[in-house]
N, C-alpha and C positions, 0 to 999 in steps of 0.2 A: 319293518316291524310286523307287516303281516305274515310275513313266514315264521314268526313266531310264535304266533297264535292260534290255534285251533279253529276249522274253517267255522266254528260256529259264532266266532267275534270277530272276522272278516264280514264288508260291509252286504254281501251276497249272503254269506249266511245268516247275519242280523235279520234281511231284508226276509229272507225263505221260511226261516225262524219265526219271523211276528207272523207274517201270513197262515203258516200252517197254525200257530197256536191262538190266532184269532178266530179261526175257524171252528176249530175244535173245541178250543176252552170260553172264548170271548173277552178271554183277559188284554187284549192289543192294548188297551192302557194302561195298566200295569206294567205291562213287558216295558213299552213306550216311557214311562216315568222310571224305568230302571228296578220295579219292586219285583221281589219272586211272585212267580205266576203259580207255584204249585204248592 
């Protein structure tokens, strides 16, 4: 199933994903509770 999907809903890219937009935006709970962050 992961080759089906786009690295950025692979659990590496989830993972890379909150990290950089926790940093940047502060949103990690957002992202985390699944709401849009932008």
């Amino acid at each position: 199933m992961a080759d089906t999907l786009p690295r950025e809903y692979t659990l590496p890219g989830l993972t890379e994903g909150q990290c950089s937009i926790t940093v940047i935006t502060g949103s990690g709970i957002d992202v985390e509770a699944g709401l849009p962050s932008f």
